[in-house]
N, C-alpha and C positions, 0 to 999 in steps of 0.2 A: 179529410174524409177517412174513417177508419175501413181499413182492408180485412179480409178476414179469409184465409188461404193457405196457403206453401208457398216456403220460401227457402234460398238455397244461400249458404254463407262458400264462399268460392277462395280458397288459397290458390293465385294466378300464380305462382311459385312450382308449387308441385302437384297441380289441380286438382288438390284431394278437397272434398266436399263436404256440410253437413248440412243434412236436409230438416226443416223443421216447421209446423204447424202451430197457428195462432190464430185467434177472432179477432188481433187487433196486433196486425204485423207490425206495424209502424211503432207501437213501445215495446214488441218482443226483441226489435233488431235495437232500442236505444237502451234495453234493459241487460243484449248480450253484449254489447260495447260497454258501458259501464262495468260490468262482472269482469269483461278481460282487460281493460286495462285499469283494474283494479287488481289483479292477478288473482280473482275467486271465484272465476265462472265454475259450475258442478263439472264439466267437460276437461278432466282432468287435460287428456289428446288432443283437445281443441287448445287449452290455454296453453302447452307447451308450446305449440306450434306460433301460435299469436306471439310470446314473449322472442321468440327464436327470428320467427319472419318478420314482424315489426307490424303494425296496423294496416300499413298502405297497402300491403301486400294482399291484403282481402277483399273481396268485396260480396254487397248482399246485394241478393237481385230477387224478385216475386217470380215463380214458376208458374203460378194457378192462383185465381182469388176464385172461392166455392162459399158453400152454405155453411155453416156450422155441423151439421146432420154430416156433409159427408167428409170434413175432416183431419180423421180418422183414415180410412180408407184410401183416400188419394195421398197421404203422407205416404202408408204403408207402400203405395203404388210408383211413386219417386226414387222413397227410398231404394227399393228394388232395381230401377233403373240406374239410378246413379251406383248400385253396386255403394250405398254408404257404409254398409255395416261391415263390409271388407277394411282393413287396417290399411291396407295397401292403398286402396279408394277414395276413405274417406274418414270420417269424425265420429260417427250415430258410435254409439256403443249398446244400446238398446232398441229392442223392437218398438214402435208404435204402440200396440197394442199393450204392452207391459205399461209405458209411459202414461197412454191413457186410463190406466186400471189404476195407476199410482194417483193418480190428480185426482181422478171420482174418488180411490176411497179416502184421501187426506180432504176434500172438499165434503164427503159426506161427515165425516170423525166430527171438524168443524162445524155443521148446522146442528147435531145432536147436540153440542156440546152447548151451543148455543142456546138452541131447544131445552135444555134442563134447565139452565139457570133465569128461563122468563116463566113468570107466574106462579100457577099452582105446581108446576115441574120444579122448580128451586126447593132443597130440602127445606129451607130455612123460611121456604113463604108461611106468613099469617102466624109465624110462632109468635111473635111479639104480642101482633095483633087480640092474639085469644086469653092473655093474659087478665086476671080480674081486676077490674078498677081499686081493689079494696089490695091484692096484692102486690099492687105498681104502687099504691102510697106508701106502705111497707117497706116496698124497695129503697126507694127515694129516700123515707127516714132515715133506714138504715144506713144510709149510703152518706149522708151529709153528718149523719154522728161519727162513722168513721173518717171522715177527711177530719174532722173538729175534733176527735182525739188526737188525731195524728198529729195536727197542727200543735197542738197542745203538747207534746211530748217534742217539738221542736224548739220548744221558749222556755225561759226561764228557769225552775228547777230539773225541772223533768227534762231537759235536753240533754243528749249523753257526751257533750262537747261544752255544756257549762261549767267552767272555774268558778263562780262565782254563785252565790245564792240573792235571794232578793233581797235581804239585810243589805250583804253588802252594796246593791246595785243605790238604795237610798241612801246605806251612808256615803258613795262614791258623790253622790248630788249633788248631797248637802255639804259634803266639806268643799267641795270647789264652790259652790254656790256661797258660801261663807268666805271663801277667799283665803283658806285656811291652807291649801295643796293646790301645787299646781299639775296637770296633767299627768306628767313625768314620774313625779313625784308617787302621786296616786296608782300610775301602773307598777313602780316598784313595790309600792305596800300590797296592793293584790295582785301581786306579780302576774298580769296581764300585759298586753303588748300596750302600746299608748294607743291605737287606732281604736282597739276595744274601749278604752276610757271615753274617747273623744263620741263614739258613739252610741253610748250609753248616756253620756252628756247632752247630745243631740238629739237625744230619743230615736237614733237608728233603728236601736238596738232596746228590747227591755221597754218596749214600751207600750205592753199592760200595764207595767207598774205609774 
C-alpha cells in the first residue's frame, strides 16, 4: 500500500536526523538506499556520514502518513522539531519550502517542454504536410538523380580510386577467358593487386561493363 507522509532517516550512532517528505514513502526510502550505497545520494552530509557509519547504523521510520495538500507544511513542522537544519542535529541542509519550489518549477520546466513539442506547439508541425504535391515529386526526382550520379562517380572511369579504365577491364576478361594470362600475371601487367583481377573476373567489381 503506497504511504504518503513524513519520514525520518535516524543515525542511532549520533542521533542526528533527516527529516523528509513523499506521496509514496515506500520508494522514497528504497530510492535513498540505492543513492547512498551507491555513494551519490545529492546529501552531500547525509552520504558522508552513511559511508563512515556503515548502513546498519541507520534506520527509517514514518513520523506522519497525511494528504498530499498538507505535505509541505507538516515536513516544515518536524523539521523544526527535530531541530534538522542544525549541523549539530541533523542532515536537512535546505528549508522545505526551497525544496518544494525547486520540484514545482523543474516539474513545470518539464510539462511546457512537453507541451511544445505535441501538435500544433511543435515548430516543425505540418511543415512537411503543406508542401505541394507537384513540389514533393521535384524532390524526389531530384533526390534519386543525385544518389545515381553519385553512384556513378563510384564505378568505373569516373571513380577517383580507379587504376584501370574500361578497355582495360575487357581486355583483363578476355585474356584470362582465352587462357592467355593467368591472375598473377594479369595483376603485374596492370599493376593492380590480384584480388582486384579476381574481381573483376568475377564481376565483383566492374560489373556495368
Amino acid at each position: 500500500m503506497i504511504k504518503t507522509g513524513i519520514y525520518k532517516i535516524l543515525n542511532n550512532v549520533n542521533n542526528k536526523v533527516y527529516i523528509g517528505s513523499a506521496t509514496n514513502i515506500g520508494k522514497r526510502w528504497r530510492d535513498h538506499k540505492w543513492y547512498l550505497n551507491h555513494n551519490k545520494h545529492h546529501n552531500s552530509h547525509l552520504q558522508a556520514s552513511w559511508n563512515n557509519y556503515g548502513s546498519d547504523s541507520f534506520e527509517f521510520s514514518i513520523l506522519l502518513e497525511c494528504s498530499i495538500d498538507e505535505l509541505l507544511e507538516k515536513e516544515r513542522e518536524y523539521t523544526l522539531k527535530y531541530n534538522s537544519l542544525n549541523n549539530k542535529y541533523g542532515y536537512n541542509v535546505n528549508e522545505p519550502q526551497k525544496i518544494f519550489l525547486e520540484r514545482k518549477c523543474s516539474q513545470q520546466a518539464k510539462d511546457l517542454s512537453s507541451q511544445r513539442m505535441l501538435g500544433k506547439n511543435n515548430p516543425m508541425y505540418g511543415k512537411f504536410g503543406k508542401l505541394h504535391p507537384k513540389f514533393k515529386m521535384k524532390m524526389s526526382e531530384e533526390n534519386k538523380k543525385l544518389l545515381s550520379d553519385k553512384a556513378k562517380k563510384r564505378r568505373g572511369n569516373d571513380s577517383n580510386h580507379s587504376k584501370l579504365t574500361e578497355n582495360d577491364v575487357i581486355e583483363i576478361r578476355d585474356k584470362y577467358k582465352n587462357g592467355n594470362y593467368t591472375q598473377t600475371e594479369l595483376s603485374k601487367i596492370y599493376n593492380v593487386v590480384q584480388v582486384t583481377i579476381s574481381d573483376i573476373i568475377r564481376r565483383k567489381s566492374w560489373s556495368h561493363i
